[in-house]
C-alpha positions in Angstrom: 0.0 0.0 0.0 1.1 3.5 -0.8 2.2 6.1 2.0 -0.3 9.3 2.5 1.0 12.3 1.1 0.6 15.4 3.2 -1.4 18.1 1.1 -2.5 21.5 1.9 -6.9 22.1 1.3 -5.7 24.5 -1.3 -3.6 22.0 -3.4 -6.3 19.2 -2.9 -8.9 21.7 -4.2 -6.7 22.5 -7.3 -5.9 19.2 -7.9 -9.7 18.1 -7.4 -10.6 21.3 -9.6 -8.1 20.6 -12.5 -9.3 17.0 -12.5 -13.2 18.1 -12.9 -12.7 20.0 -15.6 -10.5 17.7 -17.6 -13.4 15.3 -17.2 -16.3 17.7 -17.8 -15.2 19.7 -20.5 -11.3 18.9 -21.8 -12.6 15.2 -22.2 -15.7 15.2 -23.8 -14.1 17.9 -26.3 -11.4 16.0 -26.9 -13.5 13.0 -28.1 -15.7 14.7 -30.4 -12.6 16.7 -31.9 -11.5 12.3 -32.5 -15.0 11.5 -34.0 -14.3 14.4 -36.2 -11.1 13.5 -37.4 -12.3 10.2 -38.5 -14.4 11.6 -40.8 -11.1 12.1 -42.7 -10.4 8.1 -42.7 -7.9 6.1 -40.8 -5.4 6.5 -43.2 -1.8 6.9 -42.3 -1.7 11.0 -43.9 -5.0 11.6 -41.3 -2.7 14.1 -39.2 -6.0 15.5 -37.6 -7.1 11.5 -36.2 -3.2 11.3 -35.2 -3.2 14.8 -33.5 -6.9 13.7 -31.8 -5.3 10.3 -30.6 -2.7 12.1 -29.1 -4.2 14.7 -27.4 -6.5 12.0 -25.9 -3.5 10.1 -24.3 -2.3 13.3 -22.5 -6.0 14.0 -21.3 -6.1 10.6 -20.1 -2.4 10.0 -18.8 -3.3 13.4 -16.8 -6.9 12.0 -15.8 -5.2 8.9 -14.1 -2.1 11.2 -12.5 -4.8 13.4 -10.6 -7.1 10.8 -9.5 -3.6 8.7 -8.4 -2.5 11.6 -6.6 -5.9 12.4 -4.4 -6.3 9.0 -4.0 -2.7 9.2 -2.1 -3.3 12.9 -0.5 -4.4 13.5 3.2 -5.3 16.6 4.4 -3.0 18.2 6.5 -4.5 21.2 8.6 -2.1 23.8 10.2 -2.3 26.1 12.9 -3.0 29.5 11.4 -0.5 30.9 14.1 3.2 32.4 13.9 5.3 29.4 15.0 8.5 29.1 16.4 9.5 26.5 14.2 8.9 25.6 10.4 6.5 23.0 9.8 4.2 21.6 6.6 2.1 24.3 5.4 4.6 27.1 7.0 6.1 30.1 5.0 9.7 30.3 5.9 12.0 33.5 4.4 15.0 32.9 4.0 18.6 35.0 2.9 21.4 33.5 0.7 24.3 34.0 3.2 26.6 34.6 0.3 24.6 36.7 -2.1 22.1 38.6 0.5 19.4 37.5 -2.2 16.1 36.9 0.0 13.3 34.3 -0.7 10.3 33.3 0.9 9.1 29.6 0.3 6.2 27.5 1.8 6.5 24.2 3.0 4.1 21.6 1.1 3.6 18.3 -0.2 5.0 16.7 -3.1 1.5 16.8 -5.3 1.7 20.6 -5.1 5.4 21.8 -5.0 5.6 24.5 -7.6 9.1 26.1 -6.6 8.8 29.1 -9.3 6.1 29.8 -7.1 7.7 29.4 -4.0 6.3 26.3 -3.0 8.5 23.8 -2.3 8.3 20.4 -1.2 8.8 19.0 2.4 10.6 16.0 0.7 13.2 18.1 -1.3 16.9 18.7 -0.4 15.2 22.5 1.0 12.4 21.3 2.7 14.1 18.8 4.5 16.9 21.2 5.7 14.0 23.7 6.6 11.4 21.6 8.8 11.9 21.9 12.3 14.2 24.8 11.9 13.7 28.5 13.7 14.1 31.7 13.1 17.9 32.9 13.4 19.0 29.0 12.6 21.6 29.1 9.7 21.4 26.1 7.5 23.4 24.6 4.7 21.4 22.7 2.0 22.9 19.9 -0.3 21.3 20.3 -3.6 22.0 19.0 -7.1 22.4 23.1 -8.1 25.1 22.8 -5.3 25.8 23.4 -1.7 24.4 26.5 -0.8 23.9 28.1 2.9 20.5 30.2 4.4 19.8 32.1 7.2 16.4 31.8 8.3 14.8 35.6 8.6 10.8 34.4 9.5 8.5 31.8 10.0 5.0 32.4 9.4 1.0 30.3 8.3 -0.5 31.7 6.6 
C-alpha cells in the first residue's frame, strides 16, 4: 500500500478542480474533436485522427495522475498561528548567506510543489533542511544546483 502524502486544502482543491474540468469539459471535447477527425479516414496521412489520438492520451495519462494523486493525498491542517519553528504548510524566508538575495518559500507536499512559485516540497533537499528549523538557525542545503547556505529571517502560516 502506498504512503499518505501530506497536502495543503488548497492544493487538494486545485488538484480536485483541474481533474473536474479535464473530465467535464477537456474530455468530452477532446472526443468529439477524434469523432471528427475520423471523418477524414484512418489513413496513415490523417494528421487530424493522429493529433486527436494524441491529445486524448495526455488527457487521459493526466486523468489517471490526478485521480492517483488524491487518491494518495491527506489533508493536512495547520495552525493559522506564527510558529516558532517551520512545519508543513509554513512560510519560511530565508537569505542566501553569500549573495544577500532573500526568498520566501512554503512548505508543502509533493503533489503541489511548484518552486517558481515558491512552493516547495517537504521531501526536497530545502524542505528537508528547513522543517523543524527556527528563526535565526543558519542552514546549509545539499542540492543537485550545489551546496548552498540560508539564514532563516521568519516563519509564518498563513
Amino acid at each position: 500500500m502506498m504512503e499518505k502524502r501530506p497536502i495543503t486544502r488548497n492544493g487538494y482543491e486545485k488538484l480536485r478542480a483541474e481533474l473536474s474540468f479535464l473530465c467535464r469539459f477537456v474530455r468530452p471535447q477532446v472526443i468529439e474533436d477524434l469523432c471528427n477527425a475520423r471523418a477524414f479516414g484512418y489513413k496513415a496521412n490523417n494528421l487530424q485522427y493522429f493529433a486527436a489520438r494524441e491529445r486524448q492520451a495526455f488527457v487521459e495519462g493526466r486523468i489517471e495522475d490526478l485521480r492517483r494523486k488524491l487518491s494518495l493525498s491527506e489533508i493536512v491542517i495547520s495552525q493559522h498561528l506564527i510558529s516558532t519553528a517551520a512545519g508543513f504548510g509554513a512560510s519560511v524566508q530565508v537569505e542566501d548567506i553569500d549573495s544577500g538575495q532573500r526568498a520566501t518559500y512554503q512548505l508543502v507536499g509533493p503533489f503541489e510543489a511548484d518552486a517558481m512559485n515558491g512552493r516547495i516540497s517537504i521531501d526536497s533537499p530545502m524542505g528537508r533542511t528547513l522543517l523543524g528549523r527556527r528563526t535565526g538557525d543558519e542552514v546549509t542545503v545539499y542540492a543537485p544546483g550545489g551546496v548552498r547556505c540560508y539564514r532563516i529571517l521568519f516563519i509564518f502560516r498563513e
